[in-house]
C-alpha positions in Angstrom: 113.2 94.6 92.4 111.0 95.0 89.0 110.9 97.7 87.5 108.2 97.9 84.1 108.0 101.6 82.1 104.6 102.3 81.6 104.7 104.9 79.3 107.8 107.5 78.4 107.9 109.2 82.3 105.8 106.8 84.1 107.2 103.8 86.0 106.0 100.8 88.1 108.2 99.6 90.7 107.6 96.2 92.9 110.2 95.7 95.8 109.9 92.3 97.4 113.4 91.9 99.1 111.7 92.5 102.1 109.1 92.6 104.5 108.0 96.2 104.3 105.8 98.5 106.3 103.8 102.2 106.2 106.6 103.3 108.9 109.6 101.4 106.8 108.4 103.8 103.6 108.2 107.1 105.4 111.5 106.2 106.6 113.1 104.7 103.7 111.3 106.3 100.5 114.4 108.8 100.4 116.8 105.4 100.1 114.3 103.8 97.5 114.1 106.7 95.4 117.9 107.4 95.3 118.2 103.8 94.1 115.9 104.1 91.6 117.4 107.5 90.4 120.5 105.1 89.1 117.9 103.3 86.9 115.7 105.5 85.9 116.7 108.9 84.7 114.2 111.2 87.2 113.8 115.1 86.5 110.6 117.0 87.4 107.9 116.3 89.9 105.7 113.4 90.5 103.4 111.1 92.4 104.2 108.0 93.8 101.5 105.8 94.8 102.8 103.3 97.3 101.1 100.4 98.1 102.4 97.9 100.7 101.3 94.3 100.5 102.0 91.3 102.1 104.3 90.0 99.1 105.6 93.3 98.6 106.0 96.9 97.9 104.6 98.2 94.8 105.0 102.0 93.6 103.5 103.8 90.7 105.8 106.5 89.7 103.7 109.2 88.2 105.3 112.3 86.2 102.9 115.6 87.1 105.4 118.2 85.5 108.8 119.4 84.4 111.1 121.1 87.9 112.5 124.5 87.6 115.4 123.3 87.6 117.3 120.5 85.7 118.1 117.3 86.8 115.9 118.0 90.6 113.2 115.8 91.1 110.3 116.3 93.8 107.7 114.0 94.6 104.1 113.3 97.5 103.3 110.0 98.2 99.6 108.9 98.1 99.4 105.5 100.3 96.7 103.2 99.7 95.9 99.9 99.7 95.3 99.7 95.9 94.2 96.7 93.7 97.2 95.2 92.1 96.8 92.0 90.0 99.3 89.6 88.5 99.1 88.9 85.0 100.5 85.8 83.0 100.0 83.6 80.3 101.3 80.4 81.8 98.6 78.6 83.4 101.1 76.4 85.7 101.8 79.7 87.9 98.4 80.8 89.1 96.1 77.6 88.8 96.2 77.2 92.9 94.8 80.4 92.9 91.2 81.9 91.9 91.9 83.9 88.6 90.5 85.2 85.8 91.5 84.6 81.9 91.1 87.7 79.6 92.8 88.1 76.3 94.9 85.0 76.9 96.4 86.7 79.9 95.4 84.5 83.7 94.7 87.5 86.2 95.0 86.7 90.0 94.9 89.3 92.6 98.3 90.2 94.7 96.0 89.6 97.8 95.6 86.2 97.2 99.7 85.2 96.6 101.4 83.6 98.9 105.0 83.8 97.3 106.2 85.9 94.4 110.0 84.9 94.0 108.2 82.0 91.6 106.3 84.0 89.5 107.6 88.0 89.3 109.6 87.0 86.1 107.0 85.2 84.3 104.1 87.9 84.8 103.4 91.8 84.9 102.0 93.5 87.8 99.3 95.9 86.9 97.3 98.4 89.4 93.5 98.7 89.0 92.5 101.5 86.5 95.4 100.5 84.2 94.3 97.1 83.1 93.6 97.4 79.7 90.6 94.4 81.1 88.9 97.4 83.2 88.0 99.6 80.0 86.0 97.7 78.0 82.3 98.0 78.4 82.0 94.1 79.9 84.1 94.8 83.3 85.6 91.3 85.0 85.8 92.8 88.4 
């Protein structure tokens, strides 16, 4: 598991200890969350956009608002199959796949990995619409 704060209340998880399905998470997003409550200190409501790959699952922990009461949290799931690109600066990781380079930083679509135990502690994974590559008036993709 990775786990990478995104800002003070938002959090991006990939889980890629195993093979994971849309059935596995409406089953097990109770287990995953209860995990992640001894990680990351959860109170309020939020969205979690899951997004199940072939490498992996990847959640975007979103904070929407403060609970009624303290220390509760309360989420809905949006499933998807959002864009989620690997970012790194070592070259050595990515050149058997196609990439882009931006900002010193080699970009390769999840998609496109085969395995991930080589490279999740060398990269970042971002989902599309938070790439600081998307905003700028030249887009890549």
């Amino acid at each position: 598991m990775k786990i990478r704060r995104i800002n003070a209340t938002d959090y991006f998880v990939y889980l890629y200890d195993k093979n994971y399905s849309l059935v596995d998470i409406e089953n097990d997003l109770d287990n995953i969350i209860d995990m992640l409550k001894k990680i990351i200190p959860f109170s309020g409501f939020y969205k979690i956009l899951v997004s199940v790959k072939k490498i992996g699952l990847f959640l975007k922990i979103v904070f929407l608002k403060e609970a009624f009461y303290r220390d509760t949290i309360d989420w809905k799931i949006e499933v998807g199959d959002f864009d989620i690109y690997y970012k790194t600066k070592n070259y050595s990781l990515i050149k058997n796949y196609s990439y882009l380079f931006h900002r010193g930083y080699y970009i390769v679509s999840v998609d496109e990995l085969d395995t991930v135990l080589s490279l999740v502690e060398f990269g970042i994974f971002d989902l599309r619409g938070d790439c600081s590559y998307e905003q700028e008036e030249e887009s890549f993709f």
